[in-house]
N, C-alpha and C positions, 0 to 999 in steps of 0.2 A: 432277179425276181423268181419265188417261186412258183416253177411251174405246174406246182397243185392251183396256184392264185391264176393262175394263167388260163390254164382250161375252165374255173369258172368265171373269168371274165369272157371267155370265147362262145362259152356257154350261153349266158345273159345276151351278149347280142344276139345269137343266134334263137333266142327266143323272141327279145323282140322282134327282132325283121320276123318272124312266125307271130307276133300277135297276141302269143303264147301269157295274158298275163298272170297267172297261177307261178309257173315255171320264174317269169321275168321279175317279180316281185318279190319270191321266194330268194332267188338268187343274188338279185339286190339288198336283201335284208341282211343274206350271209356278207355280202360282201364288204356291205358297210362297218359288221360286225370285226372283220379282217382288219381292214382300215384304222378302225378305234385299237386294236391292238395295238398292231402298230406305231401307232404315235403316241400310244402310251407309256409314262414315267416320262424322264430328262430329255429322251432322246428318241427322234423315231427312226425305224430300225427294219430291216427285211425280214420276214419272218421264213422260216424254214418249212417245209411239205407235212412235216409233222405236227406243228405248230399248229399251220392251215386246217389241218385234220383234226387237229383236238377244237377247233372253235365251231367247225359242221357237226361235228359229236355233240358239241355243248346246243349249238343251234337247234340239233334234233329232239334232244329230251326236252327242250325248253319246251318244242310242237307239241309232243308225247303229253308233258306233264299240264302244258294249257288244253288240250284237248279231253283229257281226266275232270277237269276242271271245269270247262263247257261243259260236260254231260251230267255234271253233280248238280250243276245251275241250270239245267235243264236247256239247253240253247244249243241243239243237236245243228244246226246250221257253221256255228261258228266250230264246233267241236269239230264236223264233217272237214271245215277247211284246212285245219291246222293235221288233220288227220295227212291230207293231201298234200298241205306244204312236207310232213316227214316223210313222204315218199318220194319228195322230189328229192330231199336232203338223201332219202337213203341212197339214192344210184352212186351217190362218190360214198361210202362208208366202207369199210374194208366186209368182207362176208360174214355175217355172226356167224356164233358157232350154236349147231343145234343144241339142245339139251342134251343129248346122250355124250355129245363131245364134251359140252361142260362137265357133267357128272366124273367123267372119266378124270377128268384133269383135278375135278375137285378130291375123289377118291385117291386119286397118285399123291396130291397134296398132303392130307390126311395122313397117310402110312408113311411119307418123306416124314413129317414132324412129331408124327408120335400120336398125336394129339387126339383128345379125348372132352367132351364134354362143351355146354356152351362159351366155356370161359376160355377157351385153344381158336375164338373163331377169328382172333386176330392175329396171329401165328400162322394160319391157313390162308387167309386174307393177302398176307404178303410174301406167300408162295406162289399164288396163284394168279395174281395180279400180273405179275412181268408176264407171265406164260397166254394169260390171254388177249391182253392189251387192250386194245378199242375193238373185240370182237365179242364183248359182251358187257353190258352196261352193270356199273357197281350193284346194284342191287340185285341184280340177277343173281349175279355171284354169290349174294351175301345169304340169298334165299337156297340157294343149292346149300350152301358150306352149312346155314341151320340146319335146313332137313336131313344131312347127312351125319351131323354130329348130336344129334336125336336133341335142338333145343325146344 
C-alpha cells in the first residue's frame, strides 16, 4: 500500500476522533476519489505515492476551479468552503514554486530552445513541464511562458 494513501487514511481518522468535519469529509472525498482509481479498468491495482499525489492535485483544482465558480454565481458561502476544503488538500501538495522561481525556469526554457514568438509555446511547454512537475499548476505555466514570449 502506499504510504502517501496511508497517512491520508491516518489523517481522516485522526480528524474524526477530533470532530474535525471540514478536514474529515475533505479527506474522505480524496480518499474515495483513490479508491475509484484504483479499481478502475480490468483490474484493480495499488496505486503508487505518485499516482496518490496526482489525484490530491487533481482534487485541488477541482476546489480552486468550483470555488471560481461559486463566486461568478454569486454564492460566497459555498465558494468560502471549497476555498477551505484547497487548503486542507494543500498541506500534502509538494511546495509551489513562487513566480520569480517560475519565471526563471520559464526564461532557462526559452534560451534552451531557441524559441521565439507565440507559436514556440509548446516547445517551452515541454521543457519545462518535467522541470516543474506538480509545483506549479499547467496554466500557471502557460501564463508565464505567454507573457514571456510577448503573446
Amino acid at each position: 500500500m502506499s504510504t502517501f494513501k496511508t497517512r491520508l487514511q491516518a489523517d481522516l481518522t485522526e480528524a474524526i476522533r477530533a470532530r474535525d468535519e471540514l478536514r474529515s469529509s475533505t479527506l474522505r472525498l480524496t480518499l474515495t476519489a483513490v479508491t475509484n482509481e484504483e479499481v478502475a479498468g480490468k483490474e484493480a491495482r495499488q496505486l503508487s505515492d505518485d499516482e496518490v499525489l496526482k489525484i490530491v492535485v487533481r482534487e485541488a483544482k477541482k476546489r480552486r476551479e468550483a470555488a471560481e465558480a461559486f463566486d461568478q454565481g454569486n454564492r460566497p458561502e459555498q465558494a468560502a468552503r471549497e476555498r477551505a476544503e484547497g487548503e486542507v488538500l494543500a498541506e500534502y501538495l509538494p511546495q509551489q514554486l513562487g513566480d520569480a522561481e517560475l519565471a526563471e525556469i520559464v526564461r532557462a526554457a526559452i534560451a534552451e530552445t531557441g524559441a521565439s514568438g507565440p507559436s514556440a509555446m509548446g516547445q517551452v511547454m515541454k521543457v519545462v513541464r518535467p522541470k516543474v512537475g506538480d509545483r506549479a499548476e499547467g496554466g500557471r505555466i502557460a501564463a508565464e511562458i505567454k507573457a514571456q514570449l510577448g503573446s
